[in-house]
C-alpha positions as a Markdown table, in Angstrom:
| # | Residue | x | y | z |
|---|---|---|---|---|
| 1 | Unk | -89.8 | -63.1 | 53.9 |
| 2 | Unk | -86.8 | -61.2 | 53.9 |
| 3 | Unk | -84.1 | -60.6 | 56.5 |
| 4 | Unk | -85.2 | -57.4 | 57.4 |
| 5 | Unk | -88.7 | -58.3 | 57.5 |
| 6 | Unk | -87.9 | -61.6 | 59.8 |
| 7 | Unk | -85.7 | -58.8 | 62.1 |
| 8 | Unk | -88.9 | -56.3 | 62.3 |
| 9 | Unk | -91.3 | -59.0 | 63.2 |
| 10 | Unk | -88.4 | -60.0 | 66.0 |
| 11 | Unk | -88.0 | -56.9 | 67.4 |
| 12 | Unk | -91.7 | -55.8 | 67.5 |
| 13 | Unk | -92.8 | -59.1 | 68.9 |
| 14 | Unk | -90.1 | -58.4 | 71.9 |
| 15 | Unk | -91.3 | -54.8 | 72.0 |
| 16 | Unk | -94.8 | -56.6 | 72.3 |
| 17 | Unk | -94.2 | -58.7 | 75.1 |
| 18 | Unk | -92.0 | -57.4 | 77.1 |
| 19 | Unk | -93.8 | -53.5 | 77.4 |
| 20 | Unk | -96.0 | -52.2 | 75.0 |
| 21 | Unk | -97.4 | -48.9 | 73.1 |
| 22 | Unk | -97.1 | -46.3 | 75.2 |
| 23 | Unk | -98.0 | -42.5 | 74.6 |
| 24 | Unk | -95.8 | -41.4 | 72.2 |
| 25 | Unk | -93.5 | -44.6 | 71.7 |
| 26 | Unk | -95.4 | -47.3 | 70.1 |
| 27 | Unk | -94.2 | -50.0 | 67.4 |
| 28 | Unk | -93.9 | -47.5 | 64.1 |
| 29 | Unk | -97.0 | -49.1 | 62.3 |
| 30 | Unk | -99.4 | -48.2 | 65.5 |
| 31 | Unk | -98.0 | -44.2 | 65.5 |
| 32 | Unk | -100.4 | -41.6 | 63.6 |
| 33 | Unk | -100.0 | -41.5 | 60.1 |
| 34 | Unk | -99.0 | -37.8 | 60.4 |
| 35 | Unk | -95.9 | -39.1 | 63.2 |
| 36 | Unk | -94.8 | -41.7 | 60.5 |
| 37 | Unk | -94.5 | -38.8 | 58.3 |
| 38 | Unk | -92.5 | -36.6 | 60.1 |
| 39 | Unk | -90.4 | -39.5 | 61.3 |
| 40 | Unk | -89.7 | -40.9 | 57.6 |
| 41 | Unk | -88.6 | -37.2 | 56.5 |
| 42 | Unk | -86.1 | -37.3 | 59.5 |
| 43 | Unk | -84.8 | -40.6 | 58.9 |
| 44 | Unk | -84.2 | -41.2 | 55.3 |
| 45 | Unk | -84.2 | -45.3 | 55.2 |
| 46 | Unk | -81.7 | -47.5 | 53.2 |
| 47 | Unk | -82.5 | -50.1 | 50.5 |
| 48 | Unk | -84.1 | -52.6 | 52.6 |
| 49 | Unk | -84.2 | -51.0 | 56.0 |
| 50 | Unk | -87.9 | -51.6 | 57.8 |
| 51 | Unk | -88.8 | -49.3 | 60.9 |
| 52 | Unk | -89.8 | -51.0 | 63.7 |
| 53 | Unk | -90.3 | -49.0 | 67.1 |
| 54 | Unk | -91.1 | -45.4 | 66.5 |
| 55 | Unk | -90.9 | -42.4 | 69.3 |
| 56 | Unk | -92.8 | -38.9 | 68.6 |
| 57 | Unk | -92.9 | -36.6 | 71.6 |
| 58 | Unk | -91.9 | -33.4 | 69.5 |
| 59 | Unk | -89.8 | -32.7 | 66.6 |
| 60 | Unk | -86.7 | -31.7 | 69.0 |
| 61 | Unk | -87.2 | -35.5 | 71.1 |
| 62 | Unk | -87.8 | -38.5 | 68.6 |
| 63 | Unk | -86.4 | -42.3 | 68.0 |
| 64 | Unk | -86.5 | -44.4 | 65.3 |
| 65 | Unk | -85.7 | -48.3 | 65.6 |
| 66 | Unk | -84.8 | -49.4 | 62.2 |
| 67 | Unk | -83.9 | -52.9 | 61.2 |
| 68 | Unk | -80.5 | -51.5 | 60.5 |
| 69 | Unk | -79.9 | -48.8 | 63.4 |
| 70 | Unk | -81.4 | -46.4 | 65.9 |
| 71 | Unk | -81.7 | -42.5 | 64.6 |
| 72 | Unk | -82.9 | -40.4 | 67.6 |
| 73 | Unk | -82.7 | -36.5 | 68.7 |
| 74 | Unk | -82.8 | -35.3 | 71.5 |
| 75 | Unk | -81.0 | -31.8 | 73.5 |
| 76 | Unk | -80.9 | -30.4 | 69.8 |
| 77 | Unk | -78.7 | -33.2 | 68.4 |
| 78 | Unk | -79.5 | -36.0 | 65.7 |
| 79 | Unk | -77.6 | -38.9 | 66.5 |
| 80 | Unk | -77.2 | -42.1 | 64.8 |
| 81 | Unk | -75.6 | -45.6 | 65.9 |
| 82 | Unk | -76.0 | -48.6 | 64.1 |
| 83 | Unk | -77.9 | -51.6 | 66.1 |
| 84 | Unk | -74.9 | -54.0 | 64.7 |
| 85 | Unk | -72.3 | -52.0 | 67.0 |
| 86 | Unk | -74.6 | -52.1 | 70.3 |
| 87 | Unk | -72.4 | -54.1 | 73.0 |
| 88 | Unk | -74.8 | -54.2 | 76.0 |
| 89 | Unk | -77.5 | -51.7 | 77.4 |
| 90 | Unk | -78.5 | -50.9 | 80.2 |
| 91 | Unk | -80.0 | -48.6 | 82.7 |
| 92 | Unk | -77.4 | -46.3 | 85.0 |
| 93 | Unk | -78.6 | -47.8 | 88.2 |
| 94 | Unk | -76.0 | -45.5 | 90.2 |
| 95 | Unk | -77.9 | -42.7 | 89.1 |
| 96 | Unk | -81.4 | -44.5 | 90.0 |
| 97 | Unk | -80.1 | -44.7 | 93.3 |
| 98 | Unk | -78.7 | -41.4 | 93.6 |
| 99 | Unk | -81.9 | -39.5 | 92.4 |
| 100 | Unk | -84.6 | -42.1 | 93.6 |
| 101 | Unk | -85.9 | -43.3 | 90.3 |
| 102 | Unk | -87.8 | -46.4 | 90.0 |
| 103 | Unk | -87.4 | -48.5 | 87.1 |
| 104 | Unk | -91.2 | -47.8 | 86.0 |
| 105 | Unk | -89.9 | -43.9 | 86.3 |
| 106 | Unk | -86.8 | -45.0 | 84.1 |
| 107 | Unk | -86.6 | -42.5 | 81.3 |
| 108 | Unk | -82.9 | -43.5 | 79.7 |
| 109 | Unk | -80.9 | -46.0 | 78.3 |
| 110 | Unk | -77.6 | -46.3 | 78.4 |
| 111 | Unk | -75.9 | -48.2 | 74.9 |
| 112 | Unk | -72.6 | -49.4 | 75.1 |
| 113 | Unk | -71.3 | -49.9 | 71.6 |
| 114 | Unk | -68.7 | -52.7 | 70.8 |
| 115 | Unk | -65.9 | -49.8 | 70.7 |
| 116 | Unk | -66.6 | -48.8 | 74.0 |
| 117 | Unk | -68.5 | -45.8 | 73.4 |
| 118 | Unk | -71.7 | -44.9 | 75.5 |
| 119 | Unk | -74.2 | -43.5 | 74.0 |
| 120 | Unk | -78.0 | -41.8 | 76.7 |
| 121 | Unk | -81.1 | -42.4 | 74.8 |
| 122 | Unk | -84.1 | -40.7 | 76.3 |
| 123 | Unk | -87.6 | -42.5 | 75.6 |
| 124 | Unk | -90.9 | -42.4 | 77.9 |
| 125 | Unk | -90.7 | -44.2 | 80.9 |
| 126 | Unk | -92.9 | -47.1 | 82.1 |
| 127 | Unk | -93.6 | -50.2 | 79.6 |
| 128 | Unk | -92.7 | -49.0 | 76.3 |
| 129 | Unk | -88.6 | -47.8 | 77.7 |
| 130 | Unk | -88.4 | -52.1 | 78.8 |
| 131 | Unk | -89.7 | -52.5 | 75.3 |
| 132 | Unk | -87.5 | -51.0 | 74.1 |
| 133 | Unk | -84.9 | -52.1 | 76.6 |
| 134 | Unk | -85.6 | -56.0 | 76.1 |
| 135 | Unk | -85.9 | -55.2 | 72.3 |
| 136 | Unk | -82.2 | -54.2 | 72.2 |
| 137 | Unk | -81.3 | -56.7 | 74.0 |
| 138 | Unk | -80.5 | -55.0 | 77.6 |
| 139 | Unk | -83.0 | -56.5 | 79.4 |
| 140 | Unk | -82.1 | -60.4 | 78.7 |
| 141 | Unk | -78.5 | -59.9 | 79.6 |
């Protein structure tokens, strides 16, 4: 078993336990064929690079988890971070408070990379964003 493969069973096993498939955000093997599709044309993968968590709510709001980085667009925008620079993430509780979310209503992420930059990803709430969430690493800190 390779790296990469021993990473993608981590990651999904996490995913697994700690939330689970949800609507449109499921572990990448459990999304429709036709989502896998569309999501491998978006994200072109690397030598080596396994996805792991896939998201498919439309073509303008999608995530990929890949063994080597995150690809997601949302608000028009492709954007692309490396999981090897993710510092800490974590959920903007000021703004929970401030709005009255719940963490089950929790649609974001905040990623903090190791240079200090922040980075909003947008997933669907519930059990499959703390899948996510604890898959990343957020949730155990």
């Amino acid at each position: 078993m390779t790296e990469a493969e021993k990473l993608k069973n981590t990651l999904a096993a996490i995913f697994q336990r700690k939330g689970h498939d949800g609507r449109y955000t499921r572990i990448f093997e459990n999304l429709e064929p036709s989502q896998q599709d569309v999501l491998l044309r978006m994200v072109l993968l690397n030598s080596g690079e396994l996805p792991v968590i896939g998201s498919f709510e439309s073509e303008g709001n999608w995530l990929v988890i890949t063994t080597e980085r995150i690809v997601w667009r949302s608000q028009g925008k492709i954007q692309n971070l490396s999981i090897h620079d993710i510092w800490h993430v974590k959920a903007d509780l000021l703004k929970m408070v401030a709005t009255g979310i719940r963490k089950h209503e929790l649609h974001e992420l905040q990623v903090e990379t190791v240079s200090h930059e922040n980075q909003t990803i947008e997933l669907e709430e519930g059990a499959p964003l703390i899948g996510v969430w604890n898959a990343l690493g957020g949730g155990n800190k």
